[in-house]
Structure formats: structure tokens, C-alpha cells
C-alpha positions as a printed Julia matrix, in Angstrom:
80×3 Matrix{Float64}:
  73.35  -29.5   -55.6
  73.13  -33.42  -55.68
  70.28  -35.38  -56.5
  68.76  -36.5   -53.18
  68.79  -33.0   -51.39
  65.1   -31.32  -51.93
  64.0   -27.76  -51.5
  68.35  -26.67  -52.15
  68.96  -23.0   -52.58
  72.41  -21.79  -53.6
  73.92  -19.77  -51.53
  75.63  -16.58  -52.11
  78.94  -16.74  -53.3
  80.87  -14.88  -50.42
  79.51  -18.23  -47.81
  80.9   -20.41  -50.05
  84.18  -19.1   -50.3
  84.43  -18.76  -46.42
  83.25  -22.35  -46.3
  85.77  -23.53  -48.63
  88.51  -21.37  -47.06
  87.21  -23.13  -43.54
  87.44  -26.71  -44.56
  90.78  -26.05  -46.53
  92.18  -25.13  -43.21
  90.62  -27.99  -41.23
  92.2   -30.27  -44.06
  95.69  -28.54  -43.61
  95.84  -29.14  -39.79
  94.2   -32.84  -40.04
  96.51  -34.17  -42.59
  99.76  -31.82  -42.39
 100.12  -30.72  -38.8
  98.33  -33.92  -37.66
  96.53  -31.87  -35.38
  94.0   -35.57  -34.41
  97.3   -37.67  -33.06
  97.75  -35.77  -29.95
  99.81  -38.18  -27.3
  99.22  -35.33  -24.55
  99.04  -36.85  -20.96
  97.4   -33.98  -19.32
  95.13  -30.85  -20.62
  97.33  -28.44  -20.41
 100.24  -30.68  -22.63
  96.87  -31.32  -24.96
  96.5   -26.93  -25.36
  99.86  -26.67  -25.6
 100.31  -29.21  -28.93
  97.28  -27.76  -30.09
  97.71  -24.04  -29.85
 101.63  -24.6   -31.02
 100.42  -26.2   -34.22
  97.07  -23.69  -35.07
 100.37  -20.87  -34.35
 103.04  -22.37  -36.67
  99.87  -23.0   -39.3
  98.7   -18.8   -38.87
 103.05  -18.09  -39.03
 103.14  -19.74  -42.46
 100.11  -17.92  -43.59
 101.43  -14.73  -42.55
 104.66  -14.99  -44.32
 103.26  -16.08  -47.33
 100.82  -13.43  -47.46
 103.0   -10.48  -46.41
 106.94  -11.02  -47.13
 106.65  -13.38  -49.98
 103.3   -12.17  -51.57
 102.14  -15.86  -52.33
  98.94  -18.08  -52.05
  98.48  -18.21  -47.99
  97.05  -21.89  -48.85
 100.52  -22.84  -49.65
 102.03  -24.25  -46.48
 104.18  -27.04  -48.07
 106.04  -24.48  -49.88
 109.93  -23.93  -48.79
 110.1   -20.41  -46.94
 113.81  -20.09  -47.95
């Protein structure tokens, strides 16, 4: 809660965990994958750089989540 927001109430604990787990993604592709500098020429180049970089993000997840049993958060981690 900060100081100038009136009439707060908390909310449960399972919305903010999704919320944080939602912005810690939209952190990882803004600064990692660089997912705002898109040099695409036409729409479809502009899906394709986008959807290529939300798939390599989700391919990282996976294999830290189910072959190396780590933190999915942990994309700058070396896979080999």
C-alpha cells in the first residue's frame, strides 16, 4: 500500500503471485529478448519476430522446469 492510494484493500495472495509472475515475464521479454526493437518491414515479418521470441522464452521455461528441475524464471542460465 503507499501513502497516496485511499480506500486500498489487499488482495489475496494467489493475484499477487500471478501478477508478479506476469510482469516478471513482461520484464524478461522487454529487456532480454528485446521483444520492443522490432525492425520488421511488414506484419507478417513483425508476428514472425514476435512469436519466435515468446517460443524460445516458453522453450527455456520448459526445460528448466522439466529436464533440469530448476527455477523456470531462470532464462540466463547455461542449458549445457
Amino acid at each position: 500500500m503507499r501513502y497516496n492510494q485511499n480506500n486500498y484493500k489487499n488482495q489475496p495472495y494467489i493475484f499477487r503471485k500471478k501478477r508478479k509472475r506476469i510482469e516478471t515475464l513482461c520484464s524478461q521479454l522487454c529487456d532480454q529478448f528485446m521483444i520492443r526493437r522490432n525492425y520488421a518491414k511488414s506484419f507478417d515479418g513483425f508476428q514472425t519476430r514476435v512469436l519466435s521470441k515468446i517460443t524460445s522464452l516458453t522453450t527455456i521455461q520448459y526445460i528448466n522446469k522439466f529436464i533440469f528441475d530448476r527455477n523456470i524464471s531462470n532464462i540466463k542460465i547455461s542449458i549445457i
